[in-house]
C-alpha positions in Angstrom: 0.0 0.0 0.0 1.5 3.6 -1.0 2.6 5.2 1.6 0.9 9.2 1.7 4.7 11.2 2.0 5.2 14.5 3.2 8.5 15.5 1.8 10.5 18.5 3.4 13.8 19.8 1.0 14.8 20.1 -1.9 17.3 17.4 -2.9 16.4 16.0 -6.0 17.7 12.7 -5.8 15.9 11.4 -3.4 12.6 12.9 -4.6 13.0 11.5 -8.2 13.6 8.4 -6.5 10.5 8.3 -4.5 8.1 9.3 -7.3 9.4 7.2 -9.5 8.1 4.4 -7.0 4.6 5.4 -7.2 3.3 1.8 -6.2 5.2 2.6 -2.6 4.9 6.3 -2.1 2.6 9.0 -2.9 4.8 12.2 -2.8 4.4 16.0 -1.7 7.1 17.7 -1.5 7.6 21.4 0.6 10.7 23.5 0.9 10.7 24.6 4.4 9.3 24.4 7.8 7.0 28.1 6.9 5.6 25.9 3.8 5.1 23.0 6.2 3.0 24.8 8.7 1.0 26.9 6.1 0.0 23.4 4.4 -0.6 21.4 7.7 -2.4 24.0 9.5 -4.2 26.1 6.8 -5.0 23.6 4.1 -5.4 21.0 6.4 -3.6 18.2 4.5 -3.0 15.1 6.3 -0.2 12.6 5.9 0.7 9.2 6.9 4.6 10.0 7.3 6.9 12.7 7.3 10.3 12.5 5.5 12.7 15.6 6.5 16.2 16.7 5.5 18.2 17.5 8.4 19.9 20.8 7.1 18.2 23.5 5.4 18.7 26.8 5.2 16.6 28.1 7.4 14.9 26.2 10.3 16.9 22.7 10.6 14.8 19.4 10.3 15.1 18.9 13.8 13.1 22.1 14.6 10.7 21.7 12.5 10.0 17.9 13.7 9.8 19.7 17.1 6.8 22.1 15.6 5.2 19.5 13.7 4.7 16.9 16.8 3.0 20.2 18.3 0.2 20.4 16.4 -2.5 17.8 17.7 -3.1 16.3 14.7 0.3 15.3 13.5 1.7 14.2 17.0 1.2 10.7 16.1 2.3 11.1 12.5 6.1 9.6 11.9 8.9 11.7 11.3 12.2 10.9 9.8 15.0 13.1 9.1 18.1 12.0 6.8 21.0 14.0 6.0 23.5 13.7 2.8 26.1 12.2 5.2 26.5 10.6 8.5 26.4 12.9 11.3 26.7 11.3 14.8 26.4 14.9 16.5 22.8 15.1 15.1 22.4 11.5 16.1 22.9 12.4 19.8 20.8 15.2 19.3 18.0 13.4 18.0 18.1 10.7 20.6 18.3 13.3 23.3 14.8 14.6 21.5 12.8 12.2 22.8 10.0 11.0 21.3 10.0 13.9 18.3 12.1 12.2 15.4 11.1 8.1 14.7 14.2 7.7 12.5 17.4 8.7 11.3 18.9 8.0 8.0 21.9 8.9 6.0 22.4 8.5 2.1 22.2 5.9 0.4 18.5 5.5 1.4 16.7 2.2 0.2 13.4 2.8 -0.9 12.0 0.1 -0.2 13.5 -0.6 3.5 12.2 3.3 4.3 8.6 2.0 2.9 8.6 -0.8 5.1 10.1 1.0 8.1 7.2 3.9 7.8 4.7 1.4 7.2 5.6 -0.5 10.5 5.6 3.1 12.6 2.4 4.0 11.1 0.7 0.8 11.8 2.8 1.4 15.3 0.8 5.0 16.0 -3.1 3.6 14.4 -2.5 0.5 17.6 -1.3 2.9 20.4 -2.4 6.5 19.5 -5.8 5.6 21.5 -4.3 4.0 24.3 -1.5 6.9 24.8 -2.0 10.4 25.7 0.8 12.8 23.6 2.0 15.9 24.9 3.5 18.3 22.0 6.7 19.5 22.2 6.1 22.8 21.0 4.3 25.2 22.6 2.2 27.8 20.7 2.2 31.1 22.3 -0.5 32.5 24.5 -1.2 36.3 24.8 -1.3 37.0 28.5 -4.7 37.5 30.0 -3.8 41.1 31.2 -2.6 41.6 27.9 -5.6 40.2 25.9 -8.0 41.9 28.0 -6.4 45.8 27.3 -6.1 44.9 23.6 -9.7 43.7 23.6 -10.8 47.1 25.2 -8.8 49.4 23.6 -9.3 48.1 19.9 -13.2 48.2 20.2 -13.0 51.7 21.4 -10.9 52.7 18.6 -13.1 51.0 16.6 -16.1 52.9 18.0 -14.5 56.3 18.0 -12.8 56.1 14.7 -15.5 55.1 13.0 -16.1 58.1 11.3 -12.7 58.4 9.7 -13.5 54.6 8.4 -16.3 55.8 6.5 -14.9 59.0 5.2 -11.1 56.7 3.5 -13.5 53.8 2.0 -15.1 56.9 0.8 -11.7 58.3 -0.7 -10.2 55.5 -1.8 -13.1 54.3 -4.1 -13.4 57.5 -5.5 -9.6 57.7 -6.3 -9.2 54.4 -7.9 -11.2 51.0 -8.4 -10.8 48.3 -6.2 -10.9 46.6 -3.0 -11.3 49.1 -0.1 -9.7 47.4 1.8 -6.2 45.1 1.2 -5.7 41.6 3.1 -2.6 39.8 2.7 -0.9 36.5 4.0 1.0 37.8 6.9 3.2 35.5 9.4 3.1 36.5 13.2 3.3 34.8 16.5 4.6 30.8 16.3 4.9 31.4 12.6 1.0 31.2 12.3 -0.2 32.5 9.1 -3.6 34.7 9.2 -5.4 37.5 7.2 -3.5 41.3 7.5 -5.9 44.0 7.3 -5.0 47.8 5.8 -6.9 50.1 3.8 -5.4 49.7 0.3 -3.3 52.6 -0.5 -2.0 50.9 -4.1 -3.1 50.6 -7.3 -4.5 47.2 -7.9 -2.2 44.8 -9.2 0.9 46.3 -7.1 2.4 43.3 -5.7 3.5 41.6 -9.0 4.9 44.5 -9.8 7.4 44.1 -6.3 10.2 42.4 -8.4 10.9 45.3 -10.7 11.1 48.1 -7.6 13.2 45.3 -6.4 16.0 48.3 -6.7 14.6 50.4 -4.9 14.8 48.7 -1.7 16.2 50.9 1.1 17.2 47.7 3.3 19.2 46.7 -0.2 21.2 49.7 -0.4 24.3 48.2 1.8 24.6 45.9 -0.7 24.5 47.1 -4.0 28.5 46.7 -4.2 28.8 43.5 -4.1 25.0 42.4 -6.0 27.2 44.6 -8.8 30.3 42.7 -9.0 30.7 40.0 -11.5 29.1 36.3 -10.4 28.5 38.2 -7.1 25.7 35.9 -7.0 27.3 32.4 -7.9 27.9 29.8 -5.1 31.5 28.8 -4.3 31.4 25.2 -3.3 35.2 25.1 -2.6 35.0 25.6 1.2 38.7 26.2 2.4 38.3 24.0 5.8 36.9 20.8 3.6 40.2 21.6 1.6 42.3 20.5 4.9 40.4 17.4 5.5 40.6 13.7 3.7 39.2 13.1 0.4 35.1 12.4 1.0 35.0 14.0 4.2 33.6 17.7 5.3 33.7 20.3 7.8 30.1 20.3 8.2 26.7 18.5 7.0 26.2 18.5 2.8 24.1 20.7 1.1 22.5 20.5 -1.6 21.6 23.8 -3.0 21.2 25.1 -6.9 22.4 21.8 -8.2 25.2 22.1 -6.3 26.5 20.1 -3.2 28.0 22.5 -0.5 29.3 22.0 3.2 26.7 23.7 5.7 29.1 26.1 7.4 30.8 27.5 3.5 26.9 28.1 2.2 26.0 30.3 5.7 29.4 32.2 5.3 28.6 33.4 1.6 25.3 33.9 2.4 25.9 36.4 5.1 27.7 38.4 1.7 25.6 37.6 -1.4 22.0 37.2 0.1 18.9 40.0 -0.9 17.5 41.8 1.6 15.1 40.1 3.9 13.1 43.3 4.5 11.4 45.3 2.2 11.3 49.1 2.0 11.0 51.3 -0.8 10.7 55.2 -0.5 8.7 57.4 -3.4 7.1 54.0 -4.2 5.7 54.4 -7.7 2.5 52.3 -6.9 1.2 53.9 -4.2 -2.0 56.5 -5.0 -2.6 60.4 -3.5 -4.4 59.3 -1.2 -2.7 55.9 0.2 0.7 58.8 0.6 -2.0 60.3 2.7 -3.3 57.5 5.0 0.4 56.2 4.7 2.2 59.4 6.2 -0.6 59.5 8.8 -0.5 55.5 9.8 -4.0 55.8 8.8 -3.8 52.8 6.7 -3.0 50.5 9.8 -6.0 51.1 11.4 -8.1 47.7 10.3 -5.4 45.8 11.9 -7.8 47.0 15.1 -9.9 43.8 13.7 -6.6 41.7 13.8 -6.3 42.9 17.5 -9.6 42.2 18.5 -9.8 38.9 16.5 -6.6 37.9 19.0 -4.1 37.9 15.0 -2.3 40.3 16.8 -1.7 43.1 19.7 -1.8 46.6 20.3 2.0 46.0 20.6 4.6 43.4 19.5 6.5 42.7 16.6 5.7 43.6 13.1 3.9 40.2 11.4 5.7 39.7 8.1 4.6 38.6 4.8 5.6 35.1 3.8 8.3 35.8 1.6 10.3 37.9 4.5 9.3 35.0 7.0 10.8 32.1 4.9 14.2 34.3 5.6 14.0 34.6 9.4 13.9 30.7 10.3 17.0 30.1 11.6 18.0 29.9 15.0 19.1 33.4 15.3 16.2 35.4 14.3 13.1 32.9 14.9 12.9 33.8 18.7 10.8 36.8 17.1 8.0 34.9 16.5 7.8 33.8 19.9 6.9 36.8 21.1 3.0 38.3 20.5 3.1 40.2 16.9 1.8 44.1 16.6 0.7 46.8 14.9 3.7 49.0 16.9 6.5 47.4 18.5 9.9 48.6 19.9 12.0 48.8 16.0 9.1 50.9 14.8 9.4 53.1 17.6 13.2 53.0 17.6 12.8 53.2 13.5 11.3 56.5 13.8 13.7 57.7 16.9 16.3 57.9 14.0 15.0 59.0 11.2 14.1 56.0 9.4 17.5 54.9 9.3 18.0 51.5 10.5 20.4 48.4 9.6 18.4 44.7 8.7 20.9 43.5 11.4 19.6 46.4 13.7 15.7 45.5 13.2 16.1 41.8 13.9 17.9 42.3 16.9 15.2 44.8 18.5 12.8 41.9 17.4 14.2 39.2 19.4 15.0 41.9 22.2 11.4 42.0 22.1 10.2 38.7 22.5 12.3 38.3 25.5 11.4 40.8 27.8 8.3 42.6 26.9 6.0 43.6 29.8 2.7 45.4 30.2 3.8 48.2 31.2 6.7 48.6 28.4 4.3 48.1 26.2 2.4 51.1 27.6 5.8 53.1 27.3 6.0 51.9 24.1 2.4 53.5 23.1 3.3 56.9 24.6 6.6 56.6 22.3 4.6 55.9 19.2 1.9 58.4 19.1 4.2 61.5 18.6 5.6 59.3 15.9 2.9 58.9 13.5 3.2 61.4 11.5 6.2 60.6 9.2 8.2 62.8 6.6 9.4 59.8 4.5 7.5 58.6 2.1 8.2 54.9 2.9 
C-alpha cells in the first residue's frame, strides 16, 4: 500500500527516486518548515509520514520535527529526518529529543526498506495512539490575559471612535481608484502562524506583482548594492577552504544540496551572510502607491483595520511587526526565529526606535530589537511603548 509522503527539502535525488516508486509512495514535497505549517495548519492536509532533511537553510529538520509533533493532529504522524552524510552529533541530538524524530537516515537510502520501516511506525501509531496520551513539544504562544484583556478594550474603542474616519477613507479611496477598499494579505506573526493582515489599500491594484521590478529600490538593499554589482557576485562557491584540509570524502560540516550544487553547511552560511537579498522590504517614493494611500500612509492611517486583527486575537496593540511570507521564509533560523515567539503588533519597539532615528535602521539592527522583544516585553513597556509611538505617527518619508 503507498505510503501518503510528506517531503520537506529540496534534494532532488531522493525525490525522483520516491516518485518514480509510485506503487510505494505517494509524494508532496515542501521547501521549508513556513511551507510545512501553512500546508498542515491552513490547508489542512493530512499525511501518513513525514520525511525531512536535516539541514536546510533556514529552520533545521530537527526544529521543524519539534513544531510539527506540536500540532495535535500530527503528533502521532512519523517523522524521519536524513542527512546527505553521517552525522553522529545530530544522532545524539536526536536521541536526546525524545519521542520527536522516529528515524534517522543517511544516504544511500533504500526505498523500499524506508517504505517498510514507515509502514511499521504508522501501523505502530493507528494501535497505540488511542491508548497513549501525547504531549506536543512545541508550545504555541498564549497572549497573557492582562494583555488580551487591554487589547480587547482598547481596539473596540478605537473601533467605535474612529468610526467616522472609516467611512470618510473607504469613501476616498473608491473614488480615487477601483478596487478593494480594503487590502488583506498573507502575513506571518506569532509561532509562525499564518492569518489574514488588514489595511486600507493605498495601491493601485495589481501592485504586488509589480514588487520584483522596484526590487531596486529597496532601502534595506542599499548596503549591498557593491557587491549584488560585482561580476558572479551571485554564484555559489562550493570550494570551502576548511573541507580543503580534510581527507578526500570528508567535510567540515553536513552536505548541502543547494542550486544543483552540493556545499558543506558552514561555506553556504558564510557566503550567504555576503551575497543574500535583503530580507526586508522598504521602498521610499514607491511608484504604486495612490494620493491618497501617501496620505493614509504618512498618517499611519492605513494601519488602522489591523484594530480587527487585534480584536480577532491575529495580533496586539503592541509586538513585533507580522511579516509577509516571503520575508518570513528568511528569518527561520535559529538566530532570528525567537521573534516569532513573542506576540506580533501593529507598533512594536524597532518601529518606535525606527522612527527615533530618522528612518534609518540596519536589517541587522531590526532583527535584533525583534528578538530583544520577544524576550522581555512587559505590560507596562508596552504602555511606554504607546506613549513613544503616538508623537511618531506622523512621518516625513514617504516609505
Amino acid at each position: 500500500m503507498a505510503i501518503n509522503l510528506l517531503y520537506i527539502g529540496s534534494w532532488p535525488d531522493l525525490v525522483n527516486e520516491l516518485k518514480e516508486n509510485s506503487e510505494l509512495f505517494k509524494v508532496t514535497t515542501v521547501e521549508n518548515g513556513v511551507q510545512t505549517q501553512n500546508l498542515l495548519l491552513k490547508k489542512g492536509e493530512k499525511f501518513d509520514a513525514i520525511l525531512c532533511e536535516a539541514v536546510l537553510p533556514g529552520m533545521n529538520g530537527l526544529s521543524i520535527a519539534k513544531m510539527v509533533k506540536g500540532y495535535a493532529n500530527y503528533a502521532t504522524t512519523p517523522f524521519v529526518i536524513f542527512s546527505l552524510q553521517k552525522d553522529f552529533g545530530l544522532f545524539k541530538k536526536l536521541l536526546k529529543a525524545k519521542g520527536v524524530v522516529d528515524d534517522y537516515y543517511s544516504v544511500p537510502i533504500d526505498v523500499k526498506k524506508l517504505h517498510k520501516r514507515l509502514t511499521f511506525l504508522k501501523d505502530y501509531y493507528d494501535k497505540y495512539r488511542n491508548k497513549k496520551e501525547v504531549t506536543g513539544v512545541f508550545q504555541r504562544y498564549k497572549i497573557p490575559f492582562v494583555k488580551r484583556t487591554f487589547d480587547i478594550i482598547v481596539s473596540l474603542t478605537a473601533i467605535l471612535l474612529l468610526s467616522p474616519v472609516f467611512i470618510l477613507v473607504a469613501i476616498a479611496i473608491r473614488l480615487e481608484s477601483k478596487g478593494s477598499i480594503i487590502y488583506k494579505s498573507k502575513r506571518v506573526g506569532t509561532g509562525y502562524k499564518i492569518f489574514d493582515f488588514y489595511k486600507f489599500r493605498s495601491m493601485y491594484t495589481g501592485a504586488d506583482a509589480k514588487l520584483k521590478d522596484l526590487e531596486h529600490l529597496n532601502k534595506y538593499n542599499a548596503a549591498k548594492k557593491e557587491a549584488e554589482n560585482e561580476e558572479n557576485s551571485q554564484e555559489l562557491n562550493t570550494d570551502c577552504p576548511r573541507c580543503k584540509e580534510l581527507p578526500e570524502g570528508q567535510h567540515c560540516s553536513p552536505l548541502l544540496f543547494i542550486d544543483g550544487k552540493y556545499i558543506c553547511e558552514y561555506w553556504y552560511k558564510e557566503q550567504k551572510k555576503g551575497m543574500a537579498g535583503s530580507t526586508f522590504i522598504k521602498i521610499k517614493d514607491d511608484p504604486r502607491i495612490t494620493k491618497v494611500g501617501k496620505f493614509i500612509r504618512n498618517t499611519s492611517i492605513d494601519e488602522l483595520p489591523q484594530l480587527f486583527n487585534v480584536l480577532k486575537g491575529d495580533m496586539s496593540i503592541v509586538g513585533n511587526r507580522p511579516l509577509p511570507l516571503y520575508e518570513a521564509e528568511l528569518l527561520t533560523s535559529d538566530d532570528w526565529s525567537a521573534r516569532f515567539m513573542g506576540p506580533a503588533g501593529i507598533t512594536g519597539l524597532w518601529q518606535v526606535e525606527l522612527r527615533s532615528k530618522k528612518g534609518e535602521m540596519s536589517e541587522e539592527e531590526r532583527k535584533s530589537l525583534d528578538n530583544e522583544y520577544s524576550k522581555n516585553y512587559s505590560f507596562w513597556g508596552d504602555i511606554k511603548l504607546i506613549l513613544r509611538t503616538i508623537p511618531a505617527l506622523l512621518q516625513k518619508e514617504n516609505v
